[in-house]
N, C-alpha and C positions, 0 to 999 in steps of 0.2 A: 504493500500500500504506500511505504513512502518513495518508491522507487516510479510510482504513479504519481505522486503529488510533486515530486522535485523536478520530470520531468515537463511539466506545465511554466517552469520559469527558462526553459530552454530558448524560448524566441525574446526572451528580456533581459539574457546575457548583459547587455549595457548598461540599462537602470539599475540592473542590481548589483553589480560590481559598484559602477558610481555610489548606488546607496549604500554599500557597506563601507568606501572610502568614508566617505562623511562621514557615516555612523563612527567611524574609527578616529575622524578627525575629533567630532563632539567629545567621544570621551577622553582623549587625549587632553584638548582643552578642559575639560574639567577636573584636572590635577593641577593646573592654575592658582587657583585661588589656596587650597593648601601650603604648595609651595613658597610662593609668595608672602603669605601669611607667615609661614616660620624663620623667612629672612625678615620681616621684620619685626616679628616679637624675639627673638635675639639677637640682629644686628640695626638693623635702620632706627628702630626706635631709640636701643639705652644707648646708642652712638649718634643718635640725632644728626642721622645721615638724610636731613629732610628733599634733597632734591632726590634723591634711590627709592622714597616713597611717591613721590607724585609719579614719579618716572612707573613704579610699580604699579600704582593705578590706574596711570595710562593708560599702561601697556594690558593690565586686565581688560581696560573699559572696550578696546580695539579688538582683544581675540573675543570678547565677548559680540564684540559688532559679527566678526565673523561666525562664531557659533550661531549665531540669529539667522543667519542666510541659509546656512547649513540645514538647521533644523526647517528650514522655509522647503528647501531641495527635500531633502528627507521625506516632509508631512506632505508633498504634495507628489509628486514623482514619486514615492513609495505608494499613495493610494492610487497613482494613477496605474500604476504596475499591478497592484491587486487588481482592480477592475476590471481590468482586460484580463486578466488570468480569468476573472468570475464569468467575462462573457465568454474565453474559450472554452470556461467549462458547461456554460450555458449553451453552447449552442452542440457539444459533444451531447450532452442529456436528452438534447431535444432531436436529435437526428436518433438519438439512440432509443429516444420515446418512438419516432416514426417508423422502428424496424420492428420493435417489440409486437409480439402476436395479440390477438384478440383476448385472449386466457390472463394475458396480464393487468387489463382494463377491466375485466369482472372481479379481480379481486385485489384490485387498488382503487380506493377512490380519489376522485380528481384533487381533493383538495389536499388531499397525503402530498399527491407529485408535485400540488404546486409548492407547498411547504418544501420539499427537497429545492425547489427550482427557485424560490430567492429565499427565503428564510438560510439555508442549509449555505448556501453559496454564497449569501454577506462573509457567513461568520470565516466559511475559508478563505473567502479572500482579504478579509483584516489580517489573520493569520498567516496568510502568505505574506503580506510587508510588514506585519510587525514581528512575527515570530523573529525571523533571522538577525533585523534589526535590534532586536532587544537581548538574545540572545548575548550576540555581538561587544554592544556597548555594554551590558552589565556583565558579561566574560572578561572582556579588555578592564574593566576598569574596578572591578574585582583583583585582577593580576596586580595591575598598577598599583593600586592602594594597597595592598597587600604588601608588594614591596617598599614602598614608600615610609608603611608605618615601621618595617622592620630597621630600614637607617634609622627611623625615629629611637625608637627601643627595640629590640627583638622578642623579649621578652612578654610586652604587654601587646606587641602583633601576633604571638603565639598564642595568649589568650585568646584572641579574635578568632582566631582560625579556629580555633577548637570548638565555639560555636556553631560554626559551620553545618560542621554534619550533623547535630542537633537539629539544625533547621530543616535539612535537607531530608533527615531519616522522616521527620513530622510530615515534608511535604510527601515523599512518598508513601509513608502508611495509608495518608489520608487520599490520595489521588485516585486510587482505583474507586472508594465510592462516589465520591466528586463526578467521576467518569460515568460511573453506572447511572446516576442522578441525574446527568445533563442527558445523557441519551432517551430517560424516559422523558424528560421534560419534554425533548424534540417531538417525542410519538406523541404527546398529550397537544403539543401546540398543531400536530398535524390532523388529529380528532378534532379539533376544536377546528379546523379550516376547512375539512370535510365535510362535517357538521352545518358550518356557516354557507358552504359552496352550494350544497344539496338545496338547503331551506331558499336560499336565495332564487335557483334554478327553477326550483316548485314553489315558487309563492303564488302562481297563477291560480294554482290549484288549490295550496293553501286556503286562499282565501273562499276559493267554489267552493268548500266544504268545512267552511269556518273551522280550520285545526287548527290554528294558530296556537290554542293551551297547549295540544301534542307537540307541538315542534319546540315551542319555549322549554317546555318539560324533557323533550330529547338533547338541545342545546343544553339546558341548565347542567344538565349531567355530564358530557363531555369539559364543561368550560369549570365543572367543579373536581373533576381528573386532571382538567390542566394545572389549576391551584395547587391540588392534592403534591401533584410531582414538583411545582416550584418549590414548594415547600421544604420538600425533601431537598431538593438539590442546593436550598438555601441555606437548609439545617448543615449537612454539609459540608459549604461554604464559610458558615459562618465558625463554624467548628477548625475548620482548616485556619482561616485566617486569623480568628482569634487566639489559637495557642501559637501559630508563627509569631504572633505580633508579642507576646508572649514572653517568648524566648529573647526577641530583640530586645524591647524592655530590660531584662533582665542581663541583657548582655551593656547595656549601659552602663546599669547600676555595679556589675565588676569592674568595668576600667575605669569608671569613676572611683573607687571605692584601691582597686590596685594601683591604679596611675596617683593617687593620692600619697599612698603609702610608700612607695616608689622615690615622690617627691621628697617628701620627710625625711627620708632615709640619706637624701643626697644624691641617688641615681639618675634622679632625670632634673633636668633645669626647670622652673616656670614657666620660661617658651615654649619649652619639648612637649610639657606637658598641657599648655592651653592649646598649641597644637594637634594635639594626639587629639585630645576631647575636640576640636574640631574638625577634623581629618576623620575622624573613628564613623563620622556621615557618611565622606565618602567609599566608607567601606559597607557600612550595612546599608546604605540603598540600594546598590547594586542585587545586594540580595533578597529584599525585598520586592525589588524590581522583578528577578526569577521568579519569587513567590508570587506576586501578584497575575504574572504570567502564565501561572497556571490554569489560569478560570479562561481566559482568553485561547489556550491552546485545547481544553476539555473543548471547547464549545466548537473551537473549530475542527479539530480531531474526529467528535463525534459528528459533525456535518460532514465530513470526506469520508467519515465509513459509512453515513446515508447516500451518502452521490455514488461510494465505488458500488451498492448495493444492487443499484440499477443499472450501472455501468455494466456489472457482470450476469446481466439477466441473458438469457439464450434466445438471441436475434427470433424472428418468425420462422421457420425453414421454407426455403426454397430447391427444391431438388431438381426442378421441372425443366427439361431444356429445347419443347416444342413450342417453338412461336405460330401463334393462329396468324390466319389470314382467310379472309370471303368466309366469315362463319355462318353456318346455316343458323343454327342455335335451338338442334335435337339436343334434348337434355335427358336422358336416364339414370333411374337408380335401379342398382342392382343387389339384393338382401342386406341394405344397409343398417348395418347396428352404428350408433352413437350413443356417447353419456360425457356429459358435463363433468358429473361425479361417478364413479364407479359404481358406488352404491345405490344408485340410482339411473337404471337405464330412460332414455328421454324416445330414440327410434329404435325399435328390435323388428331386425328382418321386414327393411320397407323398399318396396319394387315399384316401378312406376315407370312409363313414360312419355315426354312431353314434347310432342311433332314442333317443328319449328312452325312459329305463325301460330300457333291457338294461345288464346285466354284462358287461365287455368287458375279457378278458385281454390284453394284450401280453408275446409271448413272445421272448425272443431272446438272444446274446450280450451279455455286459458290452460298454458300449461302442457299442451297436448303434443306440441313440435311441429305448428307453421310458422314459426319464423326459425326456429332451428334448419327447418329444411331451404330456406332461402339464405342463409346463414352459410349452410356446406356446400352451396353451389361453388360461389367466391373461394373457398378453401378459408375463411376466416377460422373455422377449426377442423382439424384430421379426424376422419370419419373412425373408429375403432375397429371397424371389419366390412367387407363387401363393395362397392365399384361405383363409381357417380362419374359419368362421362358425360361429353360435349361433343357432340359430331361425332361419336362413336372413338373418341380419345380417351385415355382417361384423364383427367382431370388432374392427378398427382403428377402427371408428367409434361404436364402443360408451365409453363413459365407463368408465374404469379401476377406480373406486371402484366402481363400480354391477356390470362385469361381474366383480371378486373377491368381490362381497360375493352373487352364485348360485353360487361353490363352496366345496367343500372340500377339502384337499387334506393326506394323509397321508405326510409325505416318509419315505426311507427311513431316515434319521438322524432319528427323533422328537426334538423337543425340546418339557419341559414347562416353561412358567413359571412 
C-alpha cells in the first residue's frame, strides 16, 4: 500500500524536492534564535558588546523575513501538490468506478462511494504534503536540537533524550486504536451520506406517501452511529494526546528542576542554563509536532486503505472477442439458471425465444425476474448455467462494448443527465 501511495508523487518530482529544500531551510533557521540567544546571554550582554546585539537582531529579523517566504512556498505549493495528487487519484477511482461490474453497485451504496470520493481523498491528500513535510522539519530539527543542547550540557540533553521513547512507546500503544477508531468513524460518516443521498433521491416519493417520520427515524439512526464512532475515536484521541502532553509537562518540570541543581553546583553558567530552558522548546516541539501528527496520518492512512479498497475491486470481465455488425436482434434463452444470491434462485431452467422485430411483454409478480431477464441480455451479470445468444452467438463471446452499444434499455427508475 505504500509503495501505491509514494508512487502518486512521481509526476511532482519538482514541488517536492523544492518543498522538502524549504522545509529543510525552515528548520535550519529555526536554530537561530537559540543560538543567538546564548551568545548573548554570555557574551554581548555582560561584555556590553551592544553593536553584536543589534547586528544579532538584525540578522534574526532578515532570516526571519526569509523563513516567511519559505513557509508562503511550502503552504501553498505543498497544497497545490496534494490537490493534484487528490485529483489523480480522483479521477483513477472514477475510471475505476466505470469498469467495476453491476454486482458492485447492489451492494454499495452511492453515498459510501461518494464518501470515499472526496471525504477519503481530502484527508490523503493533506497527508500527502504534510506528512513528509512534517516528518522532515521535526526529524531535522529534533537532530539539531539534540545536538545543540548536548554542546550546551550533555548531560541535561541526555535527560531529554531519554524522554523520548517514553513519548514514543505512549504514541505507539495508543495508535492502533486511534487507527481502528478513525476507520469506523469513516464507515459511520459514509452511513450517514448514504442515508442522506437515498432520502434526498426519494423525497419525490417521500412526500407521495407522507414518510417523512420513517426517513427522519432511519436518518436519526445512522447520524446517531456517526456520533457513537466520533466518540470513540475522540475518547481515543483524547487519551493519546493527553498523556503525550503529559509526559512533556513532566519532562519540563526535570530540566527545570536538574538544570537548576546543575546551576548551584557550579556546572552550568546562568547563560547555559536560561538557554537550555529556552532551547529545551526547540526540542520538545519537534516532538510534539510527531505527536500531533499522528491524528492527521490515522485519518489519512485510513482514507488510502478506503480508496486502495476499491482500487482492488475485480474490473467487470470481458472475455468476449466477436464484434457484431448488421444485427438482426434474434435473442434466445436456452435453460437459463440465474441467482443474485445462491441461496436464493431468481430464473431456474428459462427457454425462450424472441424473433427479431416482435414486441415482447413480460408479465409477472414483483420479484419474479422481468427485469432480471433484461438485465442478462446486456451481460450486466453472468448467467450461472445455460446459453443467452444474439443472432444465434452466444453472448459470453460477444465483446461487451460492441454487444451494449445494439441496445437500448429503458430502466424502470429513469435517470436523465
Amino acid at each position: 500500500m505504500l509503495k501505491r501511495f509514494i508512487s502518486y508523487y512521481r509526476p511532482h518530482k519538482l514541488i517536492f524536492t523544492l518543498d522538502m529544500i524549504a522545509s529543510f531551510l525552515v528548520a535550519a533557521i529555526g536554530m537561530g534564535y537559540p543560538l543567538i540567544t546564548r551568545f548573548m546571554l554570555n557574551d554581548f550582554i555582560p561584555n556590553q558588546k551592544w553593536d553584536l546585539i543589534v547586528i544579532g537582531g538584525v540578522s534574526l529579523f532578515v532570516i526571519y523575513l526569509i523563513r516567511m517566504g519559505l513557509r508562503y512556498f511550502i503552504q501553498y505549493y505543498g497544497h497545490v501538490m496534494g490537490v493534484r495528487m487528490q485529483a489523480e487519484m480522483r479521477d483513477d477511482l472514477f475510471a475505476k468506478l466505470e469498469k467495476l461490474p453491476y454486482s458492485f453497485y447492489d451492494n454499495n451504496e452511492t453515498g459510501k462511494i461518494m464518501s470515499r470520493m472526496t471525504n477519503d481523498l481530502f484527508d490523503i491528500s493533506e497527508l500527502a504534503h504534510h506528512g513528509p513535510e512534517n516528518l522532515f522539519i521535526a526529524g531535522f530539527t529534533l537532530i539539531g536540537a539534540f545536538i545543540y543542547l548536548i554542546f550546551i550540557n550533555w548531560v541535561l540533553a541526555l535527560i531529554c533524550f531519554a524522554m523520548v521513547p517514553i513519548l514514543f512507546s505512549i504514541t505507539l500503544y495508543f495508535r492502533k486504536r486511534m487507527r481502528d477508531a478513525f476507520v469506523a468513524s469513516r464507515v459511520a460518516i459514509a452511513k450517514v451520506n448514504a442515508s442522506l443521498e437515498s432520502s434526498i433521491s426519494g423525497i419525490r416519493v417521500t412526500k407521495a406517501y407522507n414518510n417523512a417520520d420513517i426517513e427522519k427515524e432511519k436518518f436519526n439512526e445512522t447520524n446517531q452511529e456517526f456520533v457513537n464512532a466520533r466518540k470513540s475515536a475522540f475518547s481515543a484521541m483524547a487519551t493519546f494526546f493527553s498523556s503525550s502532553q503529559f509526559v512533556t509537562d513532566v519532562f519540563n518540570v526535570i530540566i527545570l528542576i536538574a538544570g537548576g541543581l546543575f546551576l548551584f553546583n557550579g556546572d552550568l553558567s546562568f547563560g547555559d542554563y536560561s538557554t537550555f530552558i529556552v532551547s529545551i522548546n526547540l526540542f520538545i516541539a519537534p516532538v510534539n509536532q510527531l505527536i500531533n501528527f499522528m491524528e492527521q496520518f490515522q485519518n489519512g492512512a485510513s482514507g488510502f486503505k478506503r480508496f486502495v479498497e476499491i482500487m482492488e475491486e475485480k474490473d467487470e470481465e470481458d472475455n468476449g472477442n466477436i464484434i457484431l455488425d448488421n444485427v438482426d436482434g434474434d435473442i434466445s434463452f436456452k435453460n437459463v439458471v440465474f441467482s443474485y444470491d445462491k441461496s436464493k434462485g431468481i430464473l431456474k431452467d428459462v427457454s425462450f425465444n424472441i424473433k427479431a422485430g416482435k414486441t415482447i411483454a413480460l408479465v409477472g409478480p414483483t420479484g419474479g425476474g422481468k427485469s432480471t431477464i433484461c438485465h442478462l441480455i446486456p451481460r450486466f451479470y453472468n448467467i450461472d448455467s445455460g446459453l443467452i445468444t444474439l443472432d444465434d452467438k452466444n453472448i459470453n463471446e460477444i465483446k461487451l462494448e460492441s454487444l451494449r452499444e445494439q441496445m437500448g434499455i429503458v430502466q424502470q427508475d429513469v435517470f436523465l443527465f
